[in-house]
VMD Tcl script that draws the C-alpha trace (Angstrom):
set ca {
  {-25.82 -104.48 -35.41}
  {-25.40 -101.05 -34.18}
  {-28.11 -98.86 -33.64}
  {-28.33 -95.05 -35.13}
  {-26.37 -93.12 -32.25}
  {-23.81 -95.63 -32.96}
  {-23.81 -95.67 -36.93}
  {-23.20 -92.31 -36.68}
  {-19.69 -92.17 -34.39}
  {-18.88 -95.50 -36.52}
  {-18.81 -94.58 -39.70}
  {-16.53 -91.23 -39.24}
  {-14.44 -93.20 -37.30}
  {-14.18 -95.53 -40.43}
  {-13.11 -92.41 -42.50}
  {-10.39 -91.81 -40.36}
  {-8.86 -94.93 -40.23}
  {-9.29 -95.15 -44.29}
  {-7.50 -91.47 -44.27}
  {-4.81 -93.13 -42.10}
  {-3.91 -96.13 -44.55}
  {-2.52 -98.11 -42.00}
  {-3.01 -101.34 -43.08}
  {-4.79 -100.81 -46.56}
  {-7.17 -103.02 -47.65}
  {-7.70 -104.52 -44.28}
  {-9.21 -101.23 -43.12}
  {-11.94 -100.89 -46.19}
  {-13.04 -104.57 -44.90}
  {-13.75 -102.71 -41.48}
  {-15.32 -99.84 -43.25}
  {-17.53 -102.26 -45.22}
  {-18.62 -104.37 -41.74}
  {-19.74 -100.98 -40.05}
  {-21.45 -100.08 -42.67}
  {-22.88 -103.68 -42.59}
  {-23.71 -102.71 -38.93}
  {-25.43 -99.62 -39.53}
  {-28.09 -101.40 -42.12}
  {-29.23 -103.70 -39.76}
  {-28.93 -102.86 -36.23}
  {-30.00 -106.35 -33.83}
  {-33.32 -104.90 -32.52}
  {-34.43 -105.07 -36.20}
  {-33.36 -108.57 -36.78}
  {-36.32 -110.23 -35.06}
  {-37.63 -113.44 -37.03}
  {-34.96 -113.05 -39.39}
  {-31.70 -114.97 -37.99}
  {-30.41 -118.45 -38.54}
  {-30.23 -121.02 -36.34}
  {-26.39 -121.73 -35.69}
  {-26.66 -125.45 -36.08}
  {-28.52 -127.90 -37.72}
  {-30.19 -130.29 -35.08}
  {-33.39 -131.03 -32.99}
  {-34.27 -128.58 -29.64}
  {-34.23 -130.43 -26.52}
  {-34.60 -128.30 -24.19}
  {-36.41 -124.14 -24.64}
  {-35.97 -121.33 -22.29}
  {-37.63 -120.99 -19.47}
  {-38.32 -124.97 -19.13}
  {-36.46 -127.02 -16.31}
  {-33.43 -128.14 -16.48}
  {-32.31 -131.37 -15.16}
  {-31.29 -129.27 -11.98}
  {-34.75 -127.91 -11.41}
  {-33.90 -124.27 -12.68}
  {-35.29 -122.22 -15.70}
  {-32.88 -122.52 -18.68}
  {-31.86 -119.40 -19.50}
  {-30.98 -120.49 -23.27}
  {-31.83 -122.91 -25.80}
  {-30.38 -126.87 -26.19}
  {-29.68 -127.50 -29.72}
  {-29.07 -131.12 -30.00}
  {-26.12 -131.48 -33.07}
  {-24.31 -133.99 -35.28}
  {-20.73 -135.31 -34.27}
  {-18.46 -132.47 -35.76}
  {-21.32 -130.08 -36.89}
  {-20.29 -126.68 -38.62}
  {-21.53 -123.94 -36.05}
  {-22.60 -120.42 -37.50}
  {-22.67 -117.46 -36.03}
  {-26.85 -116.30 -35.70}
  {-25.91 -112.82 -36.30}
  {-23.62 -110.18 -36.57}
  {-20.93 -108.74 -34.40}
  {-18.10 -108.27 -32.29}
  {-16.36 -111.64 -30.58}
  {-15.49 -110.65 -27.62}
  {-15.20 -114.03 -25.81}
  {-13.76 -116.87 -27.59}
  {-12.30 -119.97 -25.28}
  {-12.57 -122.66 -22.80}
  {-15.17 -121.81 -19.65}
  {-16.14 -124.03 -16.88}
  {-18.07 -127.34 -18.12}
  {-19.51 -125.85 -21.25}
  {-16.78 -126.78 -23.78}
  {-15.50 -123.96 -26.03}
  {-17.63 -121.04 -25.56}
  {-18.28 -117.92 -27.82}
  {-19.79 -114.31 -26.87}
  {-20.66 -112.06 -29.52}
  {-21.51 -108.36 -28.93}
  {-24.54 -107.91 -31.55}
  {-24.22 -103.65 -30.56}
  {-27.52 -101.88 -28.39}
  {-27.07 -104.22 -25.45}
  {-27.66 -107.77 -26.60}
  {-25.16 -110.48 -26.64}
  {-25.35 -114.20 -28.05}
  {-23.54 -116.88 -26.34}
  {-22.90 -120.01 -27.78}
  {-21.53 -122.95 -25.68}
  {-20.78 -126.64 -26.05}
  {-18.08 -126.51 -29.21}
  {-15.05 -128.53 -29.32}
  {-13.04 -125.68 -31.50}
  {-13.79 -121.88 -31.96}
  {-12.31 -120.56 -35.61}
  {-12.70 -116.72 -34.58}
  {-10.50 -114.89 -32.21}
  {-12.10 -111.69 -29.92}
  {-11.91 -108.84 -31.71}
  {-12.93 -109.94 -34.88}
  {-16.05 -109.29 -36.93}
  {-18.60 -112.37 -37.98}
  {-21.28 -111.98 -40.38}
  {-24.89 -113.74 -39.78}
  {-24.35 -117.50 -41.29}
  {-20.40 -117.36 -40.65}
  {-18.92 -120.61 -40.24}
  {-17.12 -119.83 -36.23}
  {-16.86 -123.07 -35.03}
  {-17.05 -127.41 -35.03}
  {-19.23 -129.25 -32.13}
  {-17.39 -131.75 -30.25}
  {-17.31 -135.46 -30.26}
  {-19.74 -135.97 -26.93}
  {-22.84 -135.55 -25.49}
  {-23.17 -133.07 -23.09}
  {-26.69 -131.28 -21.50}
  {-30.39 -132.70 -20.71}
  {-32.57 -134.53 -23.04}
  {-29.60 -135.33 -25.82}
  {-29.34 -138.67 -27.00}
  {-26.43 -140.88 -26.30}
  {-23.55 -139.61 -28.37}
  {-24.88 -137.01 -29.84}
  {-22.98 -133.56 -28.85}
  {-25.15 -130.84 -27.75}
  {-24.82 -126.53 -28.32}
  {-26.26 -123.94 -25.77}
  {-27.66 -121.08 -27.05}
  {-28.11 -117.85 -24.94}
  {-29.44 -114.38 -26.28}
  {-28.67 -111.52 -23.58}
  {-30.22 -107.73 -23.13}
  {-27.99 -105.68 -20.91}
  {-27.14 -108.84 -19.26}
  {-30.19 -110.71 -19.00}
  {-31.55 -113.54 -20.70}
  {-34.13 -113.15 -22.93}
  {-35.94 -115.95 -25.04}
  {-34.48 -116.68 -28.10}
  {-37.36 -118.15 -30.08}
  {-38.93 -114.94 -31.64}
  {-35.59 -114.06 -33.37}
  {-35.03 -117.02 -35.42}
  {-36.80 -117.37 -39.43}
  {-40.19 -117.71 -38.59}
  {-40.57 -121.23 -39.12}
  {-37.06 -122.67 -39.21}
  {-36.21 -125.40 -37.14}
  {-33.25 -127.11 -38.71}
  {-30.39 -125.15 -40.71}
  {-27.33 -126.47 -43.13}
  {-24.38 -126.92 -40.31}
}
mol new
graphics top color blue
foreach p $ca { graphics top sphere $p radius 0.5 }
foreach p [lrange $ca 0 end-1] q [lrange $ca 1 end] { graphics top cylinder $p $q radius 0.2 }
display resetview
């Protein structure tokens, strides 16, 4: 979401592109999302987003890796070809292949914080485009990749950023959810 300063320079911004017609009903769908964004700005959202995946934790932030280091997100152990949602929502402004990690997906949630997602075999959201909380954005891949998964089973990194930093996850999902539809 986007905080106050930035409801305010969204939503006349909004107004002008409505004024400007240029592309119709597609614009009142981006008027609609701002306003969307304005509601619930991210900082708000605490204990109140879903889990993008269905599956069992193996591995929280802040315990070691199988490297020795901190983990800077959350290991989300998945079904073969699990649905992926986004946890929030936002801007894409990442969506593609990076390094090991499989498909990976950045979304700018507005005021500073970002959610990565990593380990999917296909990403059904381009940069630039808006997701809602629950949105179907992508399908886990056929492997197992990360620490702690069991043989097979395919694995999706989760990483919550403020103004670049991790921060633990955990106290931004339901309270009490450990295992969503995906």
């Amino acid at each position: 979401g986007v905080g106050v300063l930035h409801g305010r320079m969204l939503m006349p911004m909004a107004v002008r592109l409505l004024r400007h017609r240029v592309v119709g009903v597609q614009m009142v769908a981006i008027a609609v999302r701002m306003r969307v964004l304005m509601l619930q700005p991210f900082v708000d959202m605490r204990a109140k987003l879903p889990l993008p995946a269905q599956g069992r934790r193996v591995l929280a932030f802040g315990e070691r890796t199988q490297y020795g280091a901190a983990s800077k997100g959350t290991v989300i152990e998945t079904r073969l070809g699990a649905q992926i949602t986004s946890p929030c929502d936002g801007w894409v402004v990442y969506a593609g292949e990076f390094r090991s990690y499989g498909q990976l997906l950045i979304i700018n949630a507005g005021d500073g914080y970002h959610v990565l997602l990593a380990g999917m075999s296909q990403i059904d959201v381009a940069p630039g485009q808006f997701v809602l909380a629950s949105e179907p954005v992508g399908t886990m891949s056929s492997a197992a990749r990360g620490q702690g998964a069991s043989v097979g089973s395919p694995v999706l990194y989760v990483e919550f950023r403020k103004d670049g930093r991790p921060i633990d996850p955990d106290p931004w999902w339901v309270a009490g959810q450990q295992k969503v539809q995906g």
